[in-house]
N, C-alpha and C positions, 0 to 999 in steps of 0.2 A: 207659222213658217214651216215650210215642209221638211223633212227629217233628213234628205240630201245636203241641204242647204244649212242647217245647224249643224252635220259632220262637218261641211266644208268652213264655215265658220272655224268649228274649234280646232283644225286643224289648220286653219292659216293663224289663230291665235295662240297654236302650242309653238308655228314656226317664227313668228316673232316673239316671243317670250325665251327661244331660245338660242335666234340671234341677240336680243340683250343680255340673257345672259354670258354669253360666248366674249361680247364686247367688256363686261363686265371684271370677267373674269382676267382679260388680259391687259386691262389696266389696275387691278387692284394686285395687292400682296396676299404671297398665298396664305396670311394666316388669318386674311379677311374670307376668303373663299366661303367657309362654314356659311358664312351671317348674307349669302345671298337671297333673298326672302325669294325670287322664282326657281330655285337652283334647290326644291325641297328633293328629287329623286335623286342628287347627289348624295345625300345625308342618309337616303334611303339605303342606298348601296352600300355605304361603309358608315355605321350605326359606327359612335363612339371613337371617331377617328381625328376627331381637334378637340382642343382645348377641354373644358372640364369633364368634359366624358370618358376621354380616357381614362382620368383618375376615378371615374365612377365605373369602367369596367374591372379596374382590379378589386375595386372593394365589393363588385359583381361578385368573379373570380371567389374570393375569399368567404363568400356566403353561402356558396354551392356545397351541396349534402356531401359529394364527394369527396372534394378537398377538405373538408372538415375532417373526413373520415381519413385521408391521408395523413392530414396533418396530425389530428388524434392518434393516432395508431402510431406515427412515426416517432411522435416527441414520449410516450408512453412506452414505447420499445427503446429507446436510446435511454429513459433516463431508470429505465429498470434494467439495461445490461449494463451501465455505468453503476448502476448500486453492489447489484451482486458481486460485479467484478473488484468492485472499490470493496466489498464488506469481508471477500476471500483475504485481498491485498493485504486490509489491517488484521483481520486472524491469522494471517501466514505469519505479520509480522508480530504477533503476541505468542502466538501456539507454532508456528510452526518447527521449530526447533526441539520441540520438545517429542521426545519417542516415547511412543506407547510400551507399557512393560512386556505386553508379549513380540513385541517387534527390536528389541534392545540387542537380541543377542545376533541380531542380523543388521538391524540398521545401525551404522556410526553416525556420532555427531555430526564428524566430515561427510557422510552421504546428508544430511540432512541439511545442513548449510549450504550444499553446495544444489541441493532442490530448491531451497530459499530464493538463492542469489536466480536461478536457471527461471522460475515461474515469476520473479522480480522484471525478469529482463524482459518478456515475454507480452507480461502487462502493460510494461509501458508504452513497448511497441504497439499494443491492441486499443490503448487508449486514442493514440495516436491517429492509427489506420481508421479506429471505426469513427471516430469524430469525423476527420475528413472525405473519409466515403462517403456517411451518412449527410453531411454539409452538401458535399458536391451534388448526390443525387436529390436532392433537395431541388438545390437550386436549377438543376436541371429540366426538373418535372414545371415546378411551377412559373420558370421563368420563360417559359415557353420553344424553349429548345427544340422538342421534339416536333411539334408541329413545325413550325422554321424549317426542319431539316426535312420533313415530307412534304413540304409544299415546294421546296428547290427540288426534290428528286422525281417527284409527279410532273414539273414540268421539261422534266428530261426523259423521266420511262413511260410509254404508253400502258405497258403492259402490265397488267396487274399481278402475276407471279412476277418480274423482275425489280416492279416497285415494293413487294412485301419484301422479298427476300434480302434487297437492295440497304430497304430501310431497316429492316431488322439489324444487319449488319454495323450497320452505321451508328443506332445506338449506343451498340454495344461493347462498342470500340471504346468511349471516353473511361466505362468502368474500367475495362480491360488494361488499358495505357495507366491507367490512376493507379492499382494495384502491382504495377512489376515492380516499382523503386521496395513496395514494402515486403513484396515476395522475398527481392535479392537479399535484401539486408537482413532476413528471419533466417535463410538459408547460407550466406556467405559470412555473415557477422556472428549473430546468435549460436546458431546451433553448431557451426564450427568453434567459437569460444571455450563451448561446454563439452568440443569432444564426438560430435554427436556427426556431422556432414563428413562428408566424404565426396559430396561433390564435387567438378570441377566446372568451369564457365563454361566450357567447349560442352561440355553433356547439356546442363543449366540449358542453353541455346537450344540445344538440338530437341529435348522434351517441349522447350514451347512451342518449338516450329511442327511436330510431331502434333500435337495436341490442337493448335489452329489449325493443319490441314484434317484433321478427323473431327474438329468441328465444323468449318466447312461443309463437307461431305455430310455430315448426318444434317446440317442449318439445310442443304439445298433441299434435300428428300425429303426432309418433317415439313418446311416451311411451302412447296412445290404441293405436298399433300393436300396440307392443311387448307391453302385457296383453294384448288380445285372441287374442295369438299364443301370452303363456305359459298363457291361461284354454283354448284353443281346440285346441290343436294341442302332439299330442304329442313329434313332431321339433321342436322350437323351437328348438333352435341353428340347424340348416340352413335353415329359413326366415328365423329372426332375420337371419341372414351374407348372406341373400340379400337380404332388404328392405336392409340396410344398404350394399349391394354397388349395389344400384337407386338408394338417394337419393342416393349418391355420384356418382350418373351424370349424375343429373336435374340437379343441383345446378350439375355442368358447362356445363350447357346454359341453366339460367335464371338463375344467375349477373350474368352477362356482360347479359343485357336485362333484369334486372327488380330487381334487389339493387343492384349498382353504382351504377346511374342514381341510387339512392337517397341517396347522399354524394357526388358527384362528378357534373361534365358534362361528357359525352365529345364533343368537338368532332373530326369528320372533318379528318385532316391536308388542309392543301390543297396545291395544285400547286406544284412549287418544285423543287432538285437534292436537299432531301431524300428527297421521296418518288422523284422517279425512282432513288433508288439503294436504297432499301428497295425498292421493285419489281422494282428488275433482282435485286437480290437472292432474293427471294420465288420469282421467276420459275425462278431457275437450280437453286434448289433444291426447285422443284416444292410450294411450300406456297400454298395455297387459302384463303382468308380473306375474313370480310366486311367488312375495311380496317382504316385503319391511326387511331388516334384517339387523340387526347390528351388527357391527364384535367390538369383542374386543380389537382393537387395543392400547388399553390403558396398556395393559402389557407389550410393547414392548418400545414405546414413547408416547409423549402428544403432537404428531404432529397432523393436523386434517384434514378430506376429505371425499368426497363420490365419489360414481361413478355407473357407471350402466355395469352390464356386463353380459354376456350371449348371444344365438343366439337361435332367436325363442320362444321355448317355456320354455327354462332355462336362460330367460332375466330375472334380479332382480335386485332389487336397495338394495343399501348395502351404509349405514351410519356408519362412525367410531361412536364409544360410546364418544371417546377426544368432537365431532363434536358437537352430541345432549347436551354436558355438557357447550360447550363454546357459544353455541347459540342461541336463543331465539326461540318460535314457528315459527312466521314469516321469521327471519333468516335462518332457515333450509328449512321452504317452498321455499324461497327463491335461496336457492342454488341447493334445486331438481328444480324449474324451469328452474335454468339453464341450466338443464344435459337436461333436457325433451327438453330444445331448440335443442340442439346437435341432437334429436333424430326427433325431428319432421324436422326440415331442412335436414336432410337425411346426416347428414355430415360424419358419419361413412358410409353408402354407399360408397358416393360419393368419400372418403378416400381409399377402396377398388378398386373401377373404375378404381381410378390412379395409386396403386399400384400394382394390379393384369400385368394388359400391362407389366408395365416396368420391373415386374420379369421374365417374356417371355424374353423380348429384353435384356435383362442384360447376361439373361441363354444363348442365341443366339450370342450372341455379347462375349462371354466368349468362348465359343465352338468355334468360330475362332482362338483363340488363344492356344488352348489345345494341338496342333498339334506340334506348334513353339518350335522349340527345343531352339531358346537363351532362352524363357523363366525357361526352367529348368536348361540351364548349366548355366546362369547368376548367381545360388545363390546353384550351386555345385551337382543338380541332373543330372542324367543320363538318357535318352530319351528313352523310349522303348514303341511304338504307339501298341505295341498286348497286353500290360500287363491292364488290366482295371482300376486299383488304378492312372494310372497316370494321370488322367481326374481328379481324387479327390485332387491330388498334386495339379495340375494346378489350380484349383478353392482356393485351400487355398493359392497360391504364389499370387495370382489377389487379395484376399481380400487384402493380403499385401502389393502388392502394390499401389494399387488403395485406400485405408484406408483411408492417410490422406488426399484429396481430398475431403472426405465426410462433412468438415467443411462445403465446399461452395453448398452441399445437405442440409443441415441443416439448412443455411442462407435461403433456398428458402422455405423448407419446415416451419419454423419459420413463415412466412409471409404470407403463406394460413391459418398455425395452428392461427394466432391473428384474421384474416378475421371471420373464423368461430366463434370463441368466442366473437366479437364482435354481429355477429348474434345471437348468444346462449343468452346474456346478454340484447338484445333489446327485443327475446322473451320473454326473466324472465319478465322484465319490464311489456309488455304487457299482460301476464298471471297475476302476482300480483296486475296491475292497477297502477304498480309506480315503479319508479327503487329506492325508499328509501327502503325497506326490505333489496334490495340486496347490494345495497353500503354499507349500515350497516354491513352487512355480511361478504361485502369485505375487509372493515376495519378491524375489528374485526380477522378474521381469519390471514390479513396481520400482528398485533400486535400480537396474540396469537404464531407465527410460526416464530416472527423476518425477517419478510422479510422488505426490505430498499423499501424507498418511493421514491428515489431519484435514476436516473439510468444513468448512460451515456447512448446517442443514441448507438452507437454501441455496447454496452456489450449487453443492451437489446436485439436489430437486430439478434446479433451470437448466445444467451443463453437463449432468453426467448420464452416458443411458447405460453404464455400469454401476451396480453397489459400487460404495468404496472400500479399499484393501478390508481396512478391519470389518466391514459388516459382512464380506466374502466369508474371512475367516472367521469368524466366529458360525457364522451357518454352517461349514465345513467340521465345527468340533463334532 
C-alpha cells in the first residue's frame, strides 16, 4: 500500500476513534472518563489527575530530595529552637532569681523577679507565634498554594516583570497579615505591662504603612532588576551578587539621610562635657563623622542604645535620648568607646570581606539548581527553562528550603559576632583607661532593659551574638 494512502488510513482512523471517543465521553460519568481505553492522550496531558494517582502523586511529592530537605531542615529547626528556648525557660525558672555576688550591690531581687516575670511573658508569646508561623508556612509550601497563586496570576499578567513582582507580593502577604495580631499584642500588651512601650496605635499604624510603602519601593526596583538580569544576561549569578553587593552599599549611604528621618528626628547633640568627651574620643581614635545625634526613641519605647551608621562621609553616631537619660557622662563615653572599638578594629570591614564571597558562592551554587526540574515539581510548579521568572521561583523555593538550616549559620556567626565584641570592649577599656565606666554601663543598661544575668550555655551559643553581662565583666577586670 502506498505511503499516501496508510497517512490517509490513519487519519480517518484517528477521526473515528475520536468521534467515539467524544460520544463516549458524553454519555459516561466524569469519574468513568479516566478508564477510556481510546482517550489514552487524555491521561497523557494530565498524568495523575483521577482516582489512584492522585494519591500516588503526593506520596511522589513526599519522595523528592527537596522536600525532604525542606522537611528535614524544617522539623530540626523547630524542634531545636523549642529546646533551647524551653531549656532557658526551666533555668530561668531554677536560677534565675538568684544574683551573682558581684552583681548584688546593683541588682535587687525586685529587678530580678520582675526580668523573670518580663522573659516569662515573652516566651510564651514566641512559643505561640513560632509554632503557628512555622505550621502556616508549612502548609503553605507543600500544599500547594504557591503554585495555585502563580498559575491564577500568569493567566492574568502577560508580562513577566509584572508577574514576578505581582507574585512575589502575593506571597508575602499571608506571612505578613499572620504576624500583625502577635506584633500588637508584644508591643500593646507585653512591653507596655513592663513599663517599656510608649507607643501609641495612631504611631503603631503609621510605622506600618511607612514601612509597606518603602518596601514596595525597594520589592519594585530589586524584583524589576532582578528579571531583566535573569531575561537578559547569561552570567546572572555574578551580576545578580554584584547588584546586590551595590544596593548594600548604597543603602549605607542613604539610610542615615533619607529612611531614618522617616521614623525618627535626629537632633544634633549640643555643647556640654558629653560631647566634649565623645569628641575627645572620636578624635584619638581618628574617626570622621558628620556628628553626633540623637534620635528620639523615647516615643516609641524606653529601651536603650546607640550605634554608628553610615558609609563614608554620611558616617554618624546616633544616641537614643532612653540612653543619654539612663546613663551617666562617663557611661555614655563609655559605650561610644565601644562602637569606636568596632570601628577601629575594622570589624564591619572585615564583616563585609566575609559576606561579600559567600553571596557570590551562594548565587553560583543556587544557579546550579535553577535548572532541576524536581525542584519545582516537588512543591507543584511547572518547569519551563525559556520563561525568565522561573530563576526567581527557584531562588525563593531554595530560601525555603534551605531556611531552616540557617540555625546552624547563626550558631557560627554568633561566635565571631562575641569575638569582635570582646575586642570592641578591651578597646573601651583602653580608651577610658579602665573598664569601670563600661561595666557600669553594662550593668546599668542590662537592669534598665531586663535582660537575665543568668544564661544557659547553649541558649546563649544559638541566640546571643553578645557575651553575656557576667563574661563582659569579668574580661573588663
Amino acid at each position: 500500500m502506498p505511503s499516501e494512502c496508510r497517512a490517509r488510513d490513519a487519519s480517518c482512523a484517528n477521526a473515528e476513534r475520536d468521534a467515539a471517543c467524544e460520544a463516549f465521553h458524553a454519555l459516561a460519568p466524569c469519574k468513568h472518563r479516566a478508564r477510556c481505553i481510546l482517550c489514552a492522550c487524555r491521561r497523557k496531558k494530565t498524568p495523575f489527575a483521577y482516582g489512584r494517582k492522585k494519591r500516588y502523586t503526593r506520596a511522589m511529592q513526599f519522595s523528592n530530595l527537596f522536600v525532604i530537605l525542606y522537611c528535614v531542615g524544617t522539623f530540626l529547626s523547630f524542634l531545636l529552637h523549642n529546646f533551647i528556648e524551653r531549656l532557658q525557660y526551666v533555668f530561668r525558672k531554677k536560677y534565675g532569681r538568684d544574683i551573682p555576688p558581684e552583681l548584688a550591690p546593683y541588682i535587687t531581687s525586685r529587678d530580678a523577679e520582675k526580668t523573670c516575670a518580663y522573659k516569662d511573658a515573652r516566651y510564651r508569646l514566641w512559643v505561640f507565634e513560632y509554632g503557628t508561623s512555622t505550621t502556616f508556612g508549612a502548609v503553605l509550601l507543600l500544599s500547594g498554594f504557591y503554585p495555585h497563586v502563580f498559575r491564577a496570576l500568569k493567566s492574568v499578567f502577560d508580562n513577566p516583570y509584572a508577574l514576578t513582582l505581582i507574585f512575589a507580593l502575593t506571597v508575602s502577604i499571608p506571612s505578613a497579615v499572620l504576624s500583625l495580631p502577635f506584633e500588637w499584642y508584644e508591643e500593646f500588651v507585653i512591653e507596655k505591662r513592663f513599663g517599656f512601650s510608649s507607643m501609641t496605635l495612631r504611631l503603631w499604624i503609621a510605622d506600618k504603612l511607612k514601612s509597606i510603602a518603602l518596601a514596595l519601593i525597594v520589592s519594585v526596583l530589586l524584583l524589576s532588576a532582578m528579571t531583566a538580569i535573569f531575561e537578559h544576561v547569561s552570567a546572572w549569578p555574578f551580576v545578580l551578587a554584584s547588584v546586590y553587593v551595590a544596593f548594600s552599599l548604597l543603602m549605607s549611604f542613604i539610610y542615615p539621610r533619607l529612611i531614618a528621618p522617616l521614623f525618627n528626628k535626629f537632633t544634633p547633640l549640643g555643647e556640654g562635657a558629653l560631647k566634649s568627651r565623645i569628641s575627645d574620643f572620636m578624635e584619638r581614635t581618628g574617626f570622621k563623622s558628620s556628628g553626633v545625634f540623637i534620635m528620639d526613641a523615647s516615643k516609641r519605647s524606653k529601651h536603650s542604645n546607640a550605634y554608628f551608621t553610615g558609609f563614608g562621609k554620611t558616617k554618624r553616631v546616633v544616641l537614643y535620648d532612653t540612653l543619654v537619660e539612663q546613663l551617666s557622662v562617663d557611661e555614655v563615653g563609655a559605650v561610644l568607646a565601644h562602637e569606636l572599638g568596632h570601628y577601629k578594629k575594622h570589624h564591619i570591614v572585615k564583616r563585609f570581606a566575609v559576606t561579600i564571597p559567600l553571596v557570590y558562592i551562594v548565587l553560583f551554587a543556587a544557579a546550579r539548581l535553577t535548572s532541576c526540574e524536581a525542584l519545582y515539581s516537588g512543591f507543584g510548579f511547572s518547569y519551563d527553562a525559556a520563561l525568565p521568572y522561573m530563576k526567581f521561583i527557584a531562588l525563593f523555593l531554595l530560601s525555603e528550603v534551605f531556611g531552616g538550616y540557617g540555625i546552624f549559620v547563626r550558631l557560627v556567626s554568633n561566635f565571631f559576632s562575641r569575638k569582635d565584641e570582646y575586642e570592641a570592649d578591651a578597646y573601651a577599656k583602653k580608651l577610658c583607661g579602665s573598664g569601670k565606666p563600661l561595666s557600669s554601663a553594662l550593668i546599668a543598661l542590662n537592669r534598665e532593659n531586663n535582660g537575665e544575668v543568668r544564661t544557659a550555655k547553649i541558649y546563649s551559643a544559638f541566640t546571643y551574638s553578645h557575651p553575656t553581662l557576667l563574661e563582659r565583666l569579668r574580661a573588663l577586670e
